[in-house]
Structures are given as C-alpha cells and as structure tokens.
N, C-alpha and C positions, 0 to 999 in steps of 0.2 A: 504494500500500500504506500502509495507515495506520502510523504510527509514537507510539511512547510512551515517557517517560521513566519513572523510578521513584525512588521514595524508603521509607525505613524509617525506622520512630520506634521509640523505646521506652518505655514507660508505667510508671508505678508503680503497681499496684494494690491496696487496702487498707483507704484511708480515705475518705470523704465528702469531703476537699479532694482529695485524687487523683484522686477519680470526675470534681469538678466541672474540673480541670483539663484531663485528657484529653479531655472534652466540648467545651470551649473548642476545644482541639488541634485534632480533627475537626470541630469547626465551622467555624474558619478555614481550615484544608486545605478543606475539600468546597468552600466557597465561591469558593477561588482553582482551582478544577477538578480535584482529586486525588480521586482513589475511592479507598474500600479494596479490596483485593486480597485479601487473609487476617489472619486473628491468630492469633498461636502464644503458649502459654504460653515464658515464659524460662528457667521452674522449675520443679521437684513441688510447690507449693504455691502456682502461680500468681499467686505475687506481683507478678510484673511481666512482660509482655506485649509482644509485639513486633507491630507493627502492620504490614504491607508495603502498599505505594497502590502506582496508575498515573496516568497526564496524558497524552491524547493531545497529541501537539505538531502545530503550526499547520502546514500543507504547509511547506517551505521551513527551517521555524525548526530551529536547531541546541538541542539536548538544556540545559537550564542546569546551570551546576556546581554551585549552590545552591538547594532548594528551598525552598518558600514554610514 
C-alpha cells in the first residue's frame, strides 16, 4: 500500500515579491517530491492562502518530522 506524508505552508498573497516568493516555495517543494494537494483561501479577501502537499515515502522509510 502506498504511503504518504504531508505538509502545509502558508503564503502571503498581494504583492509581486509574495507572488515571486511562493513560486520559489513551490518550486523547491515540487522538486524535493511534494505535490500540491489543494489551496484554500485563509481569508475573505484572500490575502493569504494555505497551500496542503503530499510525498509519497520510499517502501520502508519512516514519515520525516520536518519537511523540505
């Protein structure tokens, strides 16, 4: 059975540096193996954004405490 760990971030959303920040964010996640799962605004005016991911883990491997 496959198994997967999770993580959530949370984003600022608003300005052209926050845009290009989160970009970064999910570029580095994606590339250490984390997909997104969903995003939910945080607020009525969606200022800030809560991102959910997965990671499958490697047969064997225990879950990490810390994600990438």
């Amino acid at each position: 059975m496959k198994r997967f760990e999770n993580e959530v971030k949370t984003f600022k959303n608003g300005s052209t540096r926050d845009e290009a920040k989160m970009q970064a964010t999910l570029r580095d996640l994606g590339l250490a193996g984390w997909e997104v799962v969903s995003v939910v605004p945080c607020d009525l005016g969606g200022r800030e954004l809560m991102v959910f991911f997965k990671r499958e883990l490697d047969e064997g491997a225990a879950p990490r405490e810390d994600a990438a």
